[in-house]
C-alpha positions in Angstrom: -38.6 -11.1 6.6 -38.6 -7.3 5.9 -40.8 -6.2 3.1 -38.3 -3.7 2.2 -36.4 -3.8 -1.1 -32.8 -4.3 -1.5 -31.2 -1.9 -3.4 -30.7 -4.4 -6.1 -34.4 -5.6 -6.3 -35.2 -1.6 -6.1 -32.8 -0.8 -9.2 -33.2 -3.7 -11.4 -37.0 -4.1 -11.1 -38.7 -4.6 -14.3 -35.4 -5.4 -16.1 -31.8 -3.3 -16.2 -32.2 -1.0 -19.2 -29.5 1.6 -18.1 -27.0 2.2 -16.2 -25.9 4.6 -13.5 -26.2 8.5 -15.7 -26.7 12.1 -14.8 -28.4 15.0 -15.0 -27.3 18.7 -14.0 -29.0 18.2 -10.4 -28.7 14.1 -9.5 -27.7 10.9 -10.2 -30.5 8.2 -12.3 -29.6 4.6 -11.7 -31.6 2.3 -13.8 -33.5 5.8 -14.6 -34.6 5.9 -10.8 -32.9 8.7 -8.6 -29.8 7.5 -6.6 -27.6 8.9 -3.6 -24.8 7.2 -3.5 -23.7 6.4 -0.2 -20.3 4.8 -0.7 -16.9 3.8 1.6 -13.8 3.0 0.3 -12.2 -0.8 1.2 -9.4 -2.1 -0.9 -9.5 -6.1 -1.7 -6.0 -5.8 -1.5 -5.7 -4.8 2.1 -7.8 -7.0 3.5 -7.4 -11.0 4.1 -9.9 -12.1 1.5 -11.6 -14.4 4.4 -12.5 -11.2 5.7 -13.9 -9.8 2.5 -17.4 -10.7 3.4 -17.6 -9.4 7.1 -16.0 -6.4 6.4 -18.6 -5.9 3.3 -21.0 -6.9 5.5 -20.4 -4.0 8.1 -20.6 -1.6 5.2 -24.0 -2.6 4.2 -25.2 -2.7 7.8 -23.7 1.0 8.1 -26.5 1.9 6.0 -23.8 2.2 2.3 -25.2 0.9 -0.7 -22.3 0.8 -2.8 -18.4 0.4 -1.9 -15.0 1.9 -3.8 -12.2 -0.4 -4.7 -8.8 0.3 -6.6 -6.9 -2.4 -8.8 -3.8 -2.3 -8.1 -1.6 -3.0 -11.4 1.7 -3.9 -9.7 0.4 -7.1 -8.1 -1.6 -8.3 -10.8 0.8 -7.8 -13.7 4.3 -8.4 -11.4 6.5 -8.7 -14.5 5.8 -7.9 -17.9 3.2 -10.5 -19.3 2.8 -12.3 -16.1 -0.8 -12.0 -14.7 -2.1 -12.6 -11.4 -6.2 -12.2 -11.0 -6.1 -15.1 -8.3 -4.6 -18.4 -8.8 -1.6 -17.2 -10.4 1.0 -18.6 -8.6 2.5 -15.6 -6.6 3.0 -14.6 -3.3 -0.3 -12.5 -3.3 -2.4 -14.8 -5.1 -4.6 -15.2 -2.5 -5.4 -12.0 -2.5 -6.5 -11.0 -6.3 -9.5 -12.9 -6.9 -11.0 -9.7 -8.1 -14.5 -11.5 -9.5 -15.0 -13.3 -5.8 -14.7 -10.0 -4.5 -16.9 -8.8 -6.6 -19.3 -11.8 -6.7 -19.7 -11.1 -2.4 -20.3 -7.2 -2.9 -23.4 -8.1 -4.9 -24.1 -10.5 -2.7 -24.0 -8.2 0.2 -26.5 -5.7 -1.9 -23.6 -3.1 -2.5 -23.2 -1.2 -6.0 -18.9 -1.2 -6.7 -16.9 1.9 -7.7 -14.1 0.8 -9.9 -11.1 2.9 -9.6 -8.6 0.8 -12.0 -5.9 3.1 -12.4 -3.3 2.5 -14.3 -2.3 5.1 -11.4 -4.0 4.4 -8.3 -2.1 6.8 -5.0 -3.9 4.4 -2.4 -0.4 5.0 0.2 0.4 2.2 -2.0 3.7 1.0 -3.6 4.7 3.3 -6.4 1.0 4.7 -6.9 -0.4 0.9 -7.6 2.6 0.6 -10.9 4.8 -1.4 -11.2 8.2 -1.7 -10.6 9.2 -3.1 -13.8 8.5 -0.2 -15.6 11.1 2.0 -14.4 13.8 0.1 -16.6 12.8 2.1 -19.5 15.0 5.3 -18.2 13.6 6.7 -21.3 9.9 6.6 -20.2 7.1 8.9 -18.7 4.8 7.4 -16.8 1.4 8.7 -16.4 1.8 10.5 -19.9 0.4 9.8 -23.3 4.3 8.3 -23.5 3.4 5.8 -26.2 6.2 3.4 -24.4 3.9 3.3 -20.9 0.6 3.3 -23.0 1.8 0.4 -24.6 2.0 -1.2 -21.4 -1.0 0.5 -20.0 -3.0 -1.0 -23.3 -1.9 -4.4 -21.9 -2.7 -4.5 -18.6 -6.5 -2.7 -18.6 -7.0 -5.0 -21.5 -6.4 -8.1 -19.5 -8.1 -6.2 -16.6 -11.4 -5.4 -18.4 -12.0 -8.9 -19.8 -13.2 -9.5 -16.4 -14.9 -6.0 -14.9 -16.7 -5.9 -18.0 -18.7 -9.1 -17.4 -19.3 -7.5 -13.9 -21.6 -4.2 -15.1 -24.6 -3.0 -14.0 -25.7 -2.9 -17.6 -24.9 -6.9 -17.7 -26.6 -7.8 -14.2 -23.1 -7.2 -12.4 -22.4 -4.5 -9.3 -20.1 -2.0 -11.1 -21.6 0.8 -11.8 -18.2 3.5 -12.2 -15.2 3.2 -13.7 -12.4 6.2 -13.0 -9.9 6.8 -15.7 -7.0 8.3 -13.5 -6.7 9.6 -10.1 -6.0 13.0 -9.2 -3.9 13.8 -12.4 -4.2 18.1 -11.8 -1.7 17.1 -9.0 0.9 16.1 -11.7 0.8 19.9 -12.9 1.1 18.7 -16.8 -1.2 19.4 -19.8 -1.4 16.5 -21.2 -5.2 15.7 -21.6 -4.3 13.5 -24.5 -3.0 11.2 -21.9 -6.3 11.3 -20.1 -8.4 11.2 -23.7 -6.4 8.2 -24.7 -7.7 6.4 -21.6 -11.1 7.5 -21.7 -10.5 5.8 -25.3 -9.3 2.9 -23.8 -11.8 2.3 -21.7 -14.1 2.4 -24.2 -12.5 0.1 -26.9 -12.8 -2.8 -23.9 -16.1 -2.7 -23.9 -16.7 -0.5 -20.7 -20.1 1.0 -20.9 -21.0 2.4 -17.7 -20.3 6.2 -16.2 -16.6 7.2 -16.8 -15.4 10.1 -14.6 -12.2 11.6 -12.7 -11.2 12.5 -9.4 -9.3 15.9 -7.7 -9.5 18.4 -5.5 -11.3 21.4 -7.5 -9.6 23.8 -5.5 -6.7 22.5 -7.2 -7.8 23.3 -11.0 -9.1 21.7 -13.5 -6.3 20.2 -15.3 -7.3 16.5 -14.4 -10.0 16.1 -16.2 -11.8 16.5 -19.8 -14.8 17.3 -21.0 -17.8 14.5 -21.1 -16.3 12.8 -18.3 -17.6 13.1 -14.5 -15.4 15.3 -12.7 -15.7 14.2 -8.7 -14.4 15.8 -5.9 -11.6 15.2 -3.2 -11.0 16.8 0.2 -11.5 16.6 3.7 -13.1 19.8 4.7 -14.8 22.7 3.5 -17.4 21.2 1.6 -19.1 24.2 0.3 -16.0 25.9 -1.4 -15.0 23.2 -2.9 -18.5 22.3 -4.1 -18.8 26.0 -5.5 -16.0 25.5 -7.4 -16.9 22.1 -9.1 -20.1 24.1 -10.1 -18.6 26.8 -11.9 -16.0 24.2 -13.7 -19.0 21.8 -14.2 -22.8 23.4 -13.9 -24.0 20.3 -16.2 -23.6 17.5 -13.7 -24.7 16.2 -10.4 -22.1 16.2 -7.4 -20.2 13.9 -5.7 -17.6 13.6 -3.4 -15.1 10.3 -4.5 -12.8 10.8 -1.5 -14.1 12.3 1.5 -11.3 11.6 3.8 -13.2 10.3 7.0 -9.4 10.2 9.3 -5.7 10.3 7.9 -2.6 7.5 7.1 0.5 7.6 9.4 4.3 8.0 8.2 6.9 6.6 10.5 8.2 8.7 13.1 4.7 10.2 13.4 2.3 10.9 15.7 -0.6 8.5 14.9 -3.2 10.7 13.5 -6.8 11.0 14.6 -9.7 13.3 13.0 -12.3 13.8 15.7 -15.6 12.1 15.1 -17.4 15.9 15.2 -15.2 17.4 12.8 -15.9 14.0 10.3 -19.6 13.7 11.3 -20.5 18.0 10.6 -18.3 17.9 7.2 -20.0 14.6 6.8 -23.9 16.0 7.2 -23.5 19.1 5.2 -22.4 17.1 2.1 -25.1 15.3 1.8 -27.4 18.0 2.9 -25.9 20.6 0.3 -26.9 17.4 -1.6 -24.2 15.3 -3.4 -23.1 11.7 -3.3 -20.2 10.5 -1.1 -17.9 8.2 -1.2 -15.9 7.8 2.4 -11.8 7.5 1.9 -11.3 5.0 4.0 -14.4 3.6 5.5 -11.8 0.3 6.1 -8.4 0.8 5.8 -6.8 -2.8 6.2 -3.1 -3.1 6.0 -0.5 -2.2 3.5 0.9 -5.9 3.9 5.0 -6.9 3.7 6.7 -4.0 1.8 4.1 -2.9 0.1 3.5 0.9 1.8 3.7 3.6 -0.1 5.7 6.8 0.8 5.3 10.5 0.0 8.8 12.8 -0.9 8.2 17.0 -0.9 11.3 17.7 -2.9 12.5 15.2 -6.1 13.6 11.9 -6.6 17.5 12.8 -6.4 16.9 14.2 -3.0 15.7 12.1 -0.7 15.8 14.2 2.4 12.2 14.5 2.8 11.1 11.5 1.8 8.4 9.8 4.3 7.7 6.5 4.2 4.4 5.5 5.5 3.5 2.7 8.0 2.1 -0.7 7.2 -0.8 -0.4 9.2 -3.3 1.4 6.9 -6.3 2.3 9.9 -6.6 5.5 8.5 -8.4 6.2 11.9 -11.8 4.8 9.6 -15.1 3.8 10.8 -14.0 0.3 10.7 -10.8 -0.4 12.1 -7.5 -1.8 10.9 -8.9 -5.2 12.7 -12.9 -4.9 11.5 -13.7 -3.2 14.8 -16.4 -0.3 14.6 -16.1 2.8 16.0 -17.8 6.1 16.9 -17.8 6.6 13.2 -19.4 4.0 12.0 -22.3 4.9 14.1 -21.9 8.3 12.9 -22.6 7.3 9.6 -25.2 4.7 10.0 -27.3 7.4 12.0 -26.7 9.9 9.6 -27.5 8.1 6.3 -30.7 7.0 8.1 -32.0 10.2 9.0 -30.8 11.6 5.5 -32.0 9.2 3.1 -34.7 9.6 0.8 -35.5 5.6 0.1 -35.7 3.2 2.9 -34.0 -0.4 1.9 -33.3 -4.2 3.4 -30.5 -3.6 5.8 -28.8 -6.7 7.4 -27.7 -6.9 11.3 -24.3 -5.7 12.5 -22.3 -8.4 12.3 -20.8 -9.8 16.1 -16.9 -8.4 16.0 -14.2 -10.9 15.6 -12.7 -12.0 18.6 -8.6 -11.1 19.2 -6.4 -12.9 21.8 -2.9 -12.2 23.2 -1.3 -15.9 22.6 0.9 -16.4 25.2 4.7 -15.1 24.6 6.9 -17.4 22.4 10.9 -17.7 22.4 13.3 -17.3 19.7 14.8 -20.8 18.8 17.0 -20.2 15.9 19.1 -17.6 14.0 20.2 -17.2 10.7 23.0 -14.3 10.4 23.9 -12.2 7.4 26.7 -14.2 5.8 24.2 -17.6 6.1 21.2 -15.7 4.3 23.4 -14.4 1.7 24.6 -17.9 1.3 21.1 -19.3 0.1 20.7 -16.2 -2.6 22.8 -16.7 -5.9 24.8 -13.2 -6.1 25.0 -10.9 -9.1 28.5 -9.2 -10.3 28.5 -5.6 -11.2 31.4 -3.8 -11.5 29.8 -0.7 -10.6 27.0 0.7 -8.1 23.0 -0.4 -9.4 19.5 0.1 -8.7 17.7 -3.3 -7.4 14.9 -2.3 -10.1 18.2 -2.7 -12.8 18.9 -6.5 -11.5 19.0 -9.4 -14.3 16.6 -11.5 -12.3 12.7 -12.0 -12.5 12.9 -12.7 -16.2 15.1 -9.7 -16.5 12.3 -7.4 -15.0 14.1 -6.6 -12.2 14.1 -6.5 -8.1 10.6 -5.0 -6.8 11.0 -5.0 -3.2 12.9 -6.0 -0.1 16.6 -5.7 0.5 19.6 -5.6 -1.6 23.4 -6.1 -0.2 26.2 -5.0 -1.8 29.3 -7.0 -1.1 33.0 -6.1 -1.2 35.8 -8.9 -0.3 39.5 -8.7 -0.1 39.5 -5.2 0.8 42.6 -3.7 3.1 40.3 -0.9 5.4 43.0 1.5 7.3 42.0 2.2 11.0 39.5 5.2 10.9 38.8 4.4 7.2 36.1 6.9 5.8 33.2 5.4 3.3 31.5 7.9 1.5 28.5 7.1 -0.4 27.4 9.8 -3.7 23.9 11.0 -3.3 21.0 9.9 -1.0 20.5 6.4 0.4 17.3 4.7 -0.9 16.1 4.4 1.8 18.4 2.8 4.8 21.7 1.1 5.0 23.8 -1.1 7.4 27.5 -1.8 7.4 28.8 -4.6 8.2 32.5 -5.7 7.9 33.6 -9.0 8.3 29.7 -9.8 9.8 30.1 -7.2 12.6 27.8 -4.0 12.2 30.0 -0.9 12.4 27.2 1.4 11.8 25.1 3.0 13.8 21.8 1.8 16.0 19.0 4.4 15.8 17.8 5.9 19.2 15.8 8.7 18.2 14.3 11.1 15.4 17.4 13.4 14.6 19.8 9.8 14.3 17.5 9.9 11.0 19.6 12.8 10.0 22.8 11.0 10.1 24.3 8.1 8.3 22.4 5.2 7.7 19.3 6.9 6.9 17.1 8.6 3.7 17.9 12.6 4.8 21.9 12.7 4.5 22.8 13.6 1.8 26.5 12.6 0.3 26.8 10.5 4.0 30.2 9.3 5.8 30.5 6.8 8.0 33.9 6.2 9.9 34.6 2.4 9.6 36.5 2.8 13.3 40.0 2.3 14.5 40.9 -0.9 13.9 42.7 -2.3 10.4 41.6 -4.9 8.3 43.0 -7.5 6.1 41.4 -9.2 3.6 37.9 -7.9 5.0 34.4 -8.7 3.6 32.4 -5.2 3.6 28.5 -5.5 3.2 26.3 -2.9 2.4 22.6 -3.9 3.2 20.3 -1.6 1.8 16.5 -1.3 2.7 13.9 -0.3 0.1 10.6 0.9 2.5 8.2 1.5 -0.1 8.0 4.1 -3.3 6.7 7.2 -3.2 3.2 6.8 -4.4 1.9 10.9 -5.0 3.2 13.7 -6.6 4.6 15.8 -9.3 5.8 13.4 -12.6 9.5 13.9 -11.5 8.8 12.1 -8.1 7.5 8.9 -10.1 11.2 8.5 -11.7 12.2 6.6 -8.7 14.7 3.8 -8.0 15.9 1.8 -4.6 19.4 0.8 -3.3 22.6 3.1 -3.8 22.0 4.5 -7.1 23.0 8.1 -6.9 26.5 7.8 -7.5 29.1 5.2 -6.3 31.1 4.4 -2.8 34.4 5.3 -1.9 36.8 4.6 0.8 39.1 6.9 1.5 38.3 9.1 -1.7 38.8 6.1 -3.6 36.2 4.3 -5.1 35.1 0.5 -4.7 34.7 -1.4 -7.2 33.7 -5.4 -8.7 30.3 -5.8 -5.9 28.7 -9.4 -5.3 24.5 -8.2 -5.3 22.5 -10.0 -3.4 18.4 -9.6 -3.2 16.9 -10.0 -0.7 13.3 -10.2 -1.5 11.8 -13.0 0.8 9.6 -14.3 -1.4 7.4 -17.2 0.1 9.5 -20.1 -2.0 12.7 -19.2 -0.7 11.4 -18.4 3.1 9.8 -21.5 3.6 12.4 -23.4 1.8 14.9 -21.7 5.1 17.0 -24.7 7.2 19.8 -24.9 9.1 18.7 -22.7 12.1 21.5 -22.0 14.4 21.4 -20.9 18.1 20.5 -16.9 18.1 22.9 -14.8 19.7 21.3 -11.9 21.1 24.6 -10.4 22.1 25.6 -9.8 18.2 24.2 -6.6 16.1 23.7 -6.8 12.7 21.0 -7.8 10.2 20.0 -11.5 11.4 16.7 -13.8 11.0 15.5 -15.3 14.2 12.7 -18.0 14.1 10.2 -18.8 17.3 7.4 -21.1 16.4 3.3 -20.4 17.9 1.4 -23.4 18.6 -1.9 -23.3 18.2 -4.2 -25.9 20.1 -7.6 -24.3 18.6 -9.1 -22.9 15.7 -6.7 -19.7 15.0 -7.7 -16.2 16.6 -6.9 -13.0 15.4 -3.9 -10.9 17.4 -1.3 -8.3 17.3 2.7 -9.1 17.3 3.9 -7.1 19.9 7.2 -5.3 18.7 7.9 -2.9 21.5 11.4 -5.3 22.5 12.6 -5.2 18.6 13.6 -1.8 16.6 13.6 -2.4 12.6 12.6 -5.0 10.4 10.1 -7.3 8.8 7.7 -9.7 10.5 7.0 -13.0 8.4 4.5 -15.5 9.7 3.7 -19.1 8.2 6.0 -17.6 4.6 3.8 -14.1 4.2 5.6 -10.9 5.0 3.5 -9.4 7.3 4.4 -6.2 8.6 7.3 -3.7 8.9 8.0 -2.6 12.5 10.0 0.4 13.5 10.7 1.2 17.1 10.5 5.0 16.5 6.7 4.4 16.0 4.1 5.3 15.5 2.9 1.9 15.0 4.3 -0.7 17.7 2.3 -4.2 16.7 1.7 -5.9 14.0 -2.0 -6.7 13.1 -2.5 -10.5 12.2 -5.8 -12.2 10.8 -6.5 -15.5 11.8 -6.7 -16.5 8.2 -3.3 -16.5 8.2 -2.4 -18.5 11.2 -3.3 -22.2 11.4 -3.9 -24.7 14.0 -1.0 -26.8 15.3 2.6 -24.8 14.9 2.9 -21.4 13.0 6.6 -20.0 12.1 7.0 -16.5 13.1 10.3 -15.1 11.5 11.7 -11.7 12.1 14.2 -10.3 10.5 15.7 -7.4 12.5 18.5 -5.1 11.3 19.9 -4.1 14.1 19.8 -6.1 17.2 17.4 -8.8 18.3 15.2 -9.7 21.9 14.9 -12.8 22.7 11.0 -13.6 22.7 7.5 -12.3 20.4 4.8 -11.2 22.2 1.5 -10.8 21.6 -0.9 -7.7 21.8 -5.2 -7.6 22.0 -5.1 -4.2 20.9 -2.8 -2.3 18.0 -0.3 0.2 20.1 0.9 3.5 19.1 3.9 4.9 20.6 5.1 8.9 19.8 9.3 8.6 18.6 11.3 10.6 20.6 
């Protein structure tokens, strides 16, 4: 047994009488002097039986604390419904905050709380929630008093449990942030920010408060009396300089030192040597400050969860770039809990570096991955039979998904949304015109047969069907139809989670304007959402043969048998082109065959042993078989 100390026995010896505070030059914890060596890992991204050996691998990295968000949109998925594990949605599983909590002390690591309400994170919508854009009248991330209403509620149901979990009270938190990089919203409104701070406070939060931006950005996102921490990549000195001259009272740190970068579709998967992380890496803690990594593990932004990023404005989606669900971030530890060159990097470092020698526990042995053997595709479910198990909504008129009466009246959060037309007479070489941008992709169908087009390659993103067109046509062909049924299937593929306040004013489906054919316009729609939910998915019967030969938006089902205790693997998607992968009733993954991101990375804990239903539903045009992958595999779109 090592006669070192943990870092818990080091900071609580004699008794907790403080917590973590500052002076102009360091950090005291307890009143002892602190680095904090800190990486980022969302609870949310990972399988929660993986939460202790990826905590684990932190530790033995040489860390002694570890950065979370709270994400507000899964545990508060309609107005007073709360989810903190156990609460009966699809995600519950995954929001046991105080188990994750409970194992990071358990591992010896201090936590980081960064509980919004705003997270970023590449997450859906900047961690909010859906719901919230109903009010049209409301500004979020302002001192709005409609969203701090709302704001009050959640954190206040939030708080009743992190404040049990303080340092101050025996527990690993030792930070709370009050907002995340809110100079980026280019507003003055620090009453917004002093409001939270005030929040915070009335809850019973006692330990170090602070913010987070770049400083070469300004100053605007943060107040006086409240840490200001730093965010960037490179050039550590600049940006150091600058926090001095806005802040010569208080210690530095670094609360997102971004160790790699996050993939959009249609990317090039994105790497950041392990020199250029390793140099920026040394001289910030030799300058000295404290660091927390952004991401030291990634995970995966699971099911239609992924956040996006737009350059322009809401209204114009041209530049709008969704981002993929893998979430590697090219870390130290992998997507899949694998280490790499910069783990090691950062073990060595922090070794070499660190004043105070403590307890450190052995690597952990990687978890195996296998390549199941290919499994085929024994049923199909086509459009019109899906739509047949969802009850439809009538609107006389064009609407948002987030605008749907369903959910308790809070509205459709993710998925798909099809608007239906039936009866319609469509002249040959009809012209449809929809108003405005789609949000984010459509397919038309008439009569069940797609009539739009099948994406080959980048520019076809430019073109009907797609986010970038603006005011798009599509000729319906030269055939006439009678009495046809004309579907509109829309796709949502995530909400822009970062920018200026009039990016956050965000809806999904056709919502820009209306549809015409032929300069006239269509109205009386049947709505369907589609949000495969985990009821409704596993609830599916009635599998037909697939038919491979037909395009179009269509489930297909294969099953994996399982003779042993479940491995973890990679679905293979290189055969398929768009869609969703469901396994066992969880959306998975998104898959997109103009890359970057070509598999699909599955835990074990999801699988089980005996037979596992693997559902894909494709927009465009099936294969006939799911394959299986060791490794993840990145292809560059043409």
């Amino acid at each position: 047994m090592s006669s070192l100390p943990s870092v818990y026995e080091y900071y609580s010896e004699n008794g907790i009488s403080t917590g973590l505070t500052t002076t102009p030059t360091e950090f005291l914890l307890n009143n002892k002097p602190i680095t904090l060596y800190s990486g980022a890992l969302h609870y949310f991204r990972v399988h929660p039986r993986c939460w202790r050996d990826r905590l684990c691998k932190l530790r033995a990295a040489n860390l002694n604390c570890v950065e979370t968000y709270f994400c507000w949109n899964l545990h508060n998925p309609e107005p007073d419904v709360y989810d903190f594990g156990g609460g009966g949605t699809d995600f519950e599983a995954f929001l046991n905050i105080e188990k994750f909590l409970k194992i990071a002390q358990e591992e010896d690591l201090l936590v980081i709380a960064r509980p919004g309400p705003y997270i970023c994170a590449e997450w859906d919508f900047g961690g909010l929630p859906a719901w919230l854009l109903r009010d049209k009248d409301m500004r979020v991330r302002t001192s709005d008093e409609k969203f701090m209403k709302f704001v009050e509620g959640y954190l206040g149901k939030l708080f009743e449990i992190l404040a049990r979990y303080q340092f101050s009270r025996n527990g690993p938190i030792i930070a709370f942030q009050i907002e995340n990089e809110y100079g980026n919203v280019k507003v003055n409104d620090s009453a917004y920010l002093e409001q939270l701070r005030d929040l915070y406070k009335r809850n019973d939060i006692v330990e170090l408060l602070f913010t987070s931006d770049t400083p070469s950005n300004g100053n605007s996102g943060s107040i006086p009396e409240v840490l200001y921490t730093a965010n960037f990549q490179d050039d550590p000195e600049k940006e150091f300089r600058i926090l001095k001259q806005f802040r010569p009272d208080q210690p530095l740190m670094v609360m997102e030192y971004w160790t790699g970068w996050f993939d959009h579709w249609t990317e090039k998967h994105h790497r950041r040597s392990n020199e250029a992380f390793s140099d920026v890496l040394n001289r910030i803690l030799k300058y000295p400050a404290s660091v927390n990594m952004y991401m030291f593990h990634g995970g995966t932004n699971w099911g239609f969860l992924n956040g996006a990023n737009l350059l322009i404005s809401t209204t114009d989606n041209s530049s709008y770039q969704p981002d993929t669900s893998s979430y590697d971030y090219d870390a130290p530890l992998a997507e899949n809990g694998d280490y790499t060159d910069k783990y090691y990097s950062v073990k060595d470092i922090i070794q070499k570096l660190r004043k105070i020698e403590f307890r450190s526990p052995e690597m952990p042995k990687l978890i195996e991955r296998i390549a199941y053997a290919q499994t085929n595709i024994t049923g199909g479910l086509n459009l019109n039979q899906i739509l047949g198990r969802i009850p439809s909504i009538k609107s006389e008129r064009l609407i948002p998904m987030e605008d749907l009466p369903i959910n308790n009246n809070s509205g459709q959060k993710y998925g798909y949304i099809t608007y239906r037309l039936e009866n319609l007479h469509i002249p040959p070489n009809s012209l449809l015109r929809i108003q405005g941008h789609v949000c984010d992709t459509i397919s038309v169908l008439i009569n069940g047969k797609l009539v739009s087009k099948i994406p080959t390659s980048i520019k076809d993103l430019s073109e009907f069907g797609f986010w970038r067109k603006s005011n798009p046509i599509l000729n319906l062909g030269d055939l006439e139809y009678q009495n046809a049924t004309l579907d509109l299937v829309v796709e949502n593929m995530g909400r822009v989670n970062y920018g200026k306040l009039d990016q956050f004013n965000q809806f999904k489906g056709l919502w820009q304007g209306q549809a015409y054919l032929n300069n006239v316009e269509l109205k009386n729609y049947l709505i369907y959402p589609l949000e495969f939910k985990t009821e409704w998915i596993n609830g599916l019967t009635g599998w037909g043969r697939a038919d491979f030969n037909e395009t179009g938006p269509k489930l297909y089902k294969a099953v994996l048998n399982i003779e042993s205790d479940p491995i973890d693997t990679y679905i293979d998607m290189r055969g398929w082109i768009k869609g969703i992968v469901i396994v066992n009733g969880f959306v998975l993954s998104r898959y997109f065959r103009l890359g970057p991101q070509q598999a699909c990375y599955l835990p074990a804990p999801l699988l089980r042993k005996g037979p596992n239903d693997v559902l894909i539903f494709e927009h465009y045009k099936g294969d006939g078989e799911i394959k299986f992958s060791k490794e993840q595999i990145y292809e560059e779109a043409l």
